[in-house]
NUDO-523157 format. One record per residue (C-alpha): residue number from 1; residue in one letter; x, y, z. Coordinates in steps of 0.1 Angstrom, whole numbers, plus 2048, in hexadecimal, padded with zeros to 3 digits. Example, Ala and Ser with C-alpha at 12.3 -4.5 7.8 and 13.67 -1.06 7.14 Angstrom:
BEGIN
<rec seq="1" type="a" u="87B" v="7D3" w="84E"/>
<rec seq="2" type="s" u="889" v="7F5" w="847"/>
//
This chain:
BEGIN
<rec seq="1" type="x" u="5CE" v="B43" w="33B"/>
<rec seq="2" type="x" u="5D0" v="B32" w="317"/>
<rec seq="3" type="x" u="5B5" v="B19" w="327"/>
<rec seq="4" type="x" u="59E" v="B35" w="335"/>
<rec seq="5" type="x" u="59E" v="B4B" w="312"/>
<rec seq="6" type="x" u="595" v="B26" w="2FE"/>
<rec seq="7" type="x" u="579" v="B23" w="316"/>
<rec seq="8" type="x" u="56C" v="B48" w="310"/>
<rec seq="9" type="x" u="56A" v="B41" w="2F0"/>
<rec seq="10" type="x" u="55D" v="B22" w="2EE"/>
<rec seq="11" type="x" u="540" v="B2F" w="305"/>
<rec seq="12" type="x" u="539" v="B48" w="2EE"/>
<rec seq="13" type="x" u="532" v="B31" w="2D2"/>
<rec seq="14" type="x" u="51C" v="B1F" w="2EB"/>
<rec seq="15" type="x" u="504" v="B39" w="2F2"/>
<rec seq="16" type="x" u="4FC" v="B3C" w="2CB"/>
<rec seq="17" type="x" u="501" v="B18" w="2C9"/>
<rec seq="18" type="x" u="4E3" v="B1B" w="2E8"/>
<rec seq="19" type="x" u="4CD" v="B32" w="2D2"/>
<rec seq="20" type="x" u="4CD" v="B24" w="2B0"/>
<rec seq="21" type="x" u="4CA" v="AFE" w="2BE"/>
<rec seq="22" type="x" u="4AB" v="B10" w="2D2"/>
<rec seq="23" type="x" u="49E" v="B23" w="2B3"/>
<rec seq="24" type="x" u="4A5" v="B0B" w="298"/>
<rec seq="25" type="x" u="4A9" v="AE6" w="2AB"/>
<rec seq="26" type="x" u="4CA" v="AD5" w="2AA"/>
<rec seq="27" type="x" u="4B6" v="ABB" w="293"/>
<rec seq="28" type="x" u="4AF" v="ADB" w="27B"/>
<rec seq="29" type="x" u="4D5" v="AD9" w="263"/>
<rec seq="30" type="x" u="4CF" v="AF3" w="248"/>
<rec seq="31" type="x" u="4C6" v="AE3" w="226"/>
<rec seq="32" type="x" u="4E8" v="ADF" w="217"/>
<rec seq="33" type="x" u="50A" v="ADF" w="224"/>
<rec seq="34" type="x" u="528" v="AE1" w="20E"/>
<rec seq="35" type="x" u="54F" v="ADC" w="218"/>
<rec seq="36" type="x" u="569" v="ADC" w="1FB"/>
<rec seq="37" type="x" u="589" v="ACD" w="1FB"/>
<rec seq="38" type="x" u="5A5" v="AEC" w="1FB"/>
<rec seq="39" type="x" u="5BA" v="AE0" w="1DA"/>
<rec seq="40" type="x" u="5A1" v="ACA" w="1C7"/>
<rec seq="41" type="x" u="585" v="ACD" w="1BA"/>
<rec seq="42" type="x" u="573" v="AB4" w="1D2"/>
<rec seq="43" type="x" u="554" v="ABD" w="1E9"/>
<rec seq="44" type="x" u="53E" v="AAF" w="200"/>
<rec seq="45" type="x" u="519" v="AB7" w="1FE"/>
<rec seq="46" type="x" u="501" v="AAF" w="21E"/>
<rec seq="47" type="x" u="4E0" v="AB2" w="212"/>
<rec seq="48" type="x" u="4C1" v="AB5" w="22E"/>
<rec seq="49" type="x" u="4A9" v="AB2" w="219"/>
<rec seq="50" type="x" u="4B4" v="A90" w="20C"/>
<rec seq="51" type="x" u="4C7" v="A86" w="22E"/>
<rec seq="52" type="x" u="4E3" v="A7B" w="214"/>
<rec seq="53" type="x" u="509" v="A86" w="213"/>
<rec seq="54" type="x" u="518" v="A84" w="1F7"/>
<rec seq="55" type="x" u="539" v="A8A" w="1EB"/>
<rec seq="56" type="x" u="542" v="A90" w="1C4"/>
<rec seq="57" type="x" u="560" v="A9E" w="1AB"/>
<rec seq="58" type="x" u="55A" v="AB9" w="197"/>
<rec seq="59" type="x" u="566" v="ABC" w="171"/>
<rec seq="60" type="x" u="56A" v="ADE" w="16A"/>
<rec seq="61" type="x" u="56D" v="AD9" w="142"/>
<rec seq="62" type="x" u="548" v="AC7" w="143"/>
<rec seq="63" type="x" u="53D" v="AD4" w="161"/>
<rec seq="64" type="x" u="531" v="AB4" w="16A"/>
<rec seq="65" type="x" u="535" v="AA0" w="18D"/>
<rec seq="66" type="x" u="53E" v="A7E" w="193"/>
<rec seq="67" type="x" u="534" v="A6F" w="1B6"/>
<rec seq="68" type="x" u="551" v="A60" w="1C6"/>
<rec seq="69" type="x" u="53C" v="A55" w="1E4"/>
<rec seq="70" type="x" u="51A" v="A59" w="1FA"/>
<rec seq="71" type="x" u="50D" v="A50" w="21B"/>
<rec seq="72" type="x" u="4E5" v="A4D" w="221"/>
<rec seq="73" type="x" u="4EB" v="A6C" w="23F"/>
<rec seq="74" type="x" u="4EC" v="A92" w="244"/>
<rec seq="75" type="x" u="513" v="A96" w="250"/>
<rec seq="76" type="x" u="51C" v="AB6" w="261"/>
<rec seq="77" type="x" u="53B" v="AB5" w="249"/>
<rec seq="78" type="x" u="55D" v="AC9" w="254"/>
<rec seq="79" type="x" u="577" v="AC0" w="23C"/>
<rec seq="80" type="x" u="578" v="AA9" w="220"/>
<rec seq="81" type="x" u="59A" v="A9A" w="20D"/>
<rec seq="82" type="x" u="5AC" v="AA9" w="1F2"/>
<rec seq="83" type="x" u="5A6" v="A83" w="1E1"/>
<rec seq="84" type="x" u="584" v="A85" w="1F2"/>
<rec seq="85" type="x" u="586" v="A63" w="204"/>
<rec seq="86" type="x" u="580" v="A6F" w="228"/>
<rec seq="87" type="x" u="56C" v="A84" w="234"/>
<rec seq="88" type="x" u="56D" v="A94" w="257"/>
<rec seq="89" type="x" u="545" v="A9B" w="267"/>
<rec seq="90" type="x" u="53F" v="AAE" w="287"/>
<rec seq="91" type="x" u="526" v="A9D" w="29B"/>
<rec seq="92" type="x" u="514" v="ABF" w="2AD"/>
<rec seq="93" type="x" u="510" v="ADE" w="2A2"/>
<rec seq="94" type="x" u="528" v="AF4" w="2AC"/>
<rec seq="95" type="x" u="539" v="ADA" w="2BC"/>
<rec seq="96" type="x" u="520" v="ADA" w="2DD"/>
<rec seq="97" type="x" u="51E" v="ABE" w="2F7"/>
<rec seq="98" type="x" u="505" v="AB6" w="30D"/>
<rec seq="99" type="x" u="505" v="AC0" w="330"/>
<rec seq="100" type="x" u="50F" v="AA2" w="33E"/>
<rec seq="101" type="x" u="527" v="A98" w="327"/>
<rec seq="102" type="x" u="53F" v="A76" w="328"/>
<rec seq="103" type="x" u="564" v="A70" w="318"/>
<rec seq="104" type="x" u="54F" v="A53" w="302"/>
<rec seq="105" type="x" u="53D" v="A6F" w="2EF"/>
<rec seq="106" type="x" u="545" v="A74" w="2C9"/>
<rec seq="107" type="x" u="550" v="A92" w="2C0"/>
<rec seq="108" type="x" u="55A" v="A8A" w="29D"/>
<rec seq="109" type="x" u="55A" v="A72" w="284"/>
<rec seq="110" type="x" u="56B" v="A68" w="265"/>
<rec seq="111" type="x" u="55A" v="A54" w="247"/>
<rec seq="112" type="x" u="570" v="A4B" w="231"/>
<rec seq="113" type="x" u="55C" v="A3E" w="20A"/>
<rec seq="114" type="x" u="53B" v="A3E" w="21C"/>
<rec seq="115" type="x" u="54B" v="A29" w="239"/>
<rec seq="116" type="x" u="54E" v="A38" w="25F"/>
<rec seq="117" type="x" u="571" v="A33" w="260"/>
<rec seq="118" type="x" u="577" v="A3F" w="282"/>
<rec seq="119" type="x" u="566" v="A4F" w="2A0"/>
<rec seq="120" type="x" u="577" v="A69" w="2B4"/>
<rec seq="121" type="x" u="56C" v="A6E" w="2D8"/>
<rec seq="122" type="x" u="570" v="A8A" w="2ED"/>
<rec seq="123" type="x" u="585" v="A78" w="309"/>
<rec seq="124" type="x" u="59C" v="A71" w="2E9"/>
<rec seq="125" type="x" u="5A4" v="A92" w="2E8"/>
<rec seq="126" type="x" u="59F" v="AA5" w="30A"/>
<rec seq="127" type="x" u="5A7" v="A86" w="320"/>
<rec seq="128" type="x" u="5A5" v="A93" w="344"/>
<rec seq="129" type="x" u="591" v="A9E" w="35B"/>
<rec seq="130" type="x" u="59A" v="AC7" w="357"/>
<rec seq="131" type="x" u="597" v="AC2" w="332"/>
<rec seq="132" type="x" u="571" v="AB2" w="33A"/>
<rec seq="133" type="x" u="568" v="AC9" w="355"/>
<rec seq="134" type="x" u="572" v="AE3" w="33D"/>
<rec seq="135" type="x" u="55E" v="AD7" w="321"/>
<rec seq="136" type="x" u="541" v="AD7" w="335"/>
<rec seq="137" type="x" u="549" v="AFB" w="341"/>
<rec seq="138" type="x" u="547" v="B04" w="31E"/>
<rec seq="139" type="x" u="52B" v="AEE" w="30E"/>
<rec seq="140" type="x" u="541" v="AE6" w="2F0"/>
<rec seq="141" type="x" u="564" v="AD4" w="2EB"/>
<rec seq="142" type="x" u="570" v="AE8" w="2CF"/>
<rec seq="143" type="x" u="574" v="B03" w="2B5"/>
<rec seq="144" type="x" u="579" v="AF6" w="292"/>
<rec seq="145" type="x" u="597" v="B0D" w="283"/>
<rec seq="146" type="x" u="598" v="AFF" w="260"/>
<rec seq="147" type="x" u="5B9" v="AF4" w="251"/>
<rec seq="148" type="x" u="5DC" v="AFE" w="248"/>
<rec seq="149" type="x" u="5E8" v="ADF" w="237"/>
<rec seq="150" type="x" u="5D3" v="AC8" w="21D"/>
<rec seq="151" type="x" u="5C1" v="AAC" w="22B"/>
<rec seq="152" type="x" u="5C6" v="AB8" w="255"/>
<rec seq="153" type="x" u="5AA" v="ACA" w="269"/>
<rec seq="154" type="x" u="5B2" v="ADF" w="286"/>
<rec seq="155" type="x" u="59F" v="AE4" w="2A5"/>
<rec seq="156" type="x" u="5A6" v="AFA" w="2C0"/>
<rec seq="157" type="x" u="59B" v="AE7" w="2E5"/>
<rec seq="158" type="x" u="58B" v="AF4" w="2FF"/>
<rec seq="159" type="x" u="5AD" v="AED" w="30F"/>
<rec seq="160" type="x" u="5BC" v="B07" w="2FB"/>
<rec seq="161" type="x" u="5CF" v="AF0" w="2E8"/>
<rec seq="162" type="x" u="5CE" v="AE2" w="2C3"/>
<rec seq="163" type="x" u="5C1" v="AC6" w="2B3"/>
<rec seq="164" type="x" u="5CD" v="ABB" w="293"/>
<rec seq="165" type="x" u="5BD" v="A9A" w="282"/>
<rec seq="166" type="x" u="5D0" v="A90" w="261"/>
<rec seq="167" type="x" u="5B1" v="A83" w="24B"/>
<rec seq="168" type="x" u="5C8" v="A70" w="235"/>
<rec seq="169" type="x" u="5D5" v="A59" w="253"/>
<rec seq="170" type="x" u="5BA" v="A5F" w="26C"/>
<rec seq="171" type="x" u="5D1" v="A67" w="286"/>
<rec seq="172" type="x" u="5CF" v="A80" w="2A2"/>
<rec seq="173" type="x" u="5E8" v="A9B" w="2AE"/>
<rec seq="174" type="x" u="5E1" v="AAC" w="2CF"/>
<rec seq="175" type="x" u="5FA" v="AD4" w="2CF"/>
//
């Protein structure tokens, strides 16, 4: 049941995933994307315009920014590190696949000071055949929930269960 209510949902993104890809273009990101870190004051800024990320420290008693790092690329940025090291980037919108869909395709990735650190694909984190066949049901692998914790982003998986992916060690935890 847990499986069939993740895939309801998850299908429901899809279809507005399935209008705004066909209205906008999935190559269409808005012009500026912003994520800040939940207990600093550290943000990453994805500008289209440019195709540059960037991420910088603010100094509230200057109001001045220092650039801890860039990378010559629009990211579709989900969480960035309290230290601003690591940053986590979606790779679709709304976290689509394609139709035909492998276990090799990468569903996130993590750059850590303006180096892609790590590539998580989607047989990484729904390994079987249910979880792909399910995925495809769907058109999209996951839901991102945000965070509870510093430095860990949450998924919910069109499994019904949840990831959890510690920035800080780059590991993975599969609930």
């Amino acid at each position: 049941m847990q499986q069939r209510e993740a895939v309801l949902k998850l299908a429901a993104v899809c279809l507005g995933w399935a209008f705004a890809t066909h209205a906008c273009g999935e190559n269409a990101p808005s012009s500026m994307r912003v994520v800040c870190a939940i207990e600093a004051p550290i943000c990453a800024r994805a500008n289209a315009n440019t195709n540059v990320t960037v991420v910088s420290r603010s100094h509230a008693g200057t109001r001045s920014q220092e650039t801890l790092w860039s990378v010559p690329t629009w990211l579709r940025v989900a969480r960035v590190t309290e230290a601003g090291e690591t940053v986590l980037a979606e790779t679709s919108q709304f976290n689509a696949v394609p139709h035909r869909v492998s276990r090799d395709f990468v569903v996130l990735q993590l750059w850590t000071e303006g180096v892609l650190s790590r590539e998580i694909r989607l047989g990484d984190v729904l390994p079987t055949e249910a979880d792909l066949s399910a995925v495809r049901k769907a058109g999209a692998w996951a839901r991102h929930l945000g965070s509870e914790r510093s430095n860990i982003a949450r998924y919910l998986l069109v499994n019904g269960r949840t990831l959890l992916i510690d920035l800080t060690t780059k590991q993975l935890e599969v609930q």
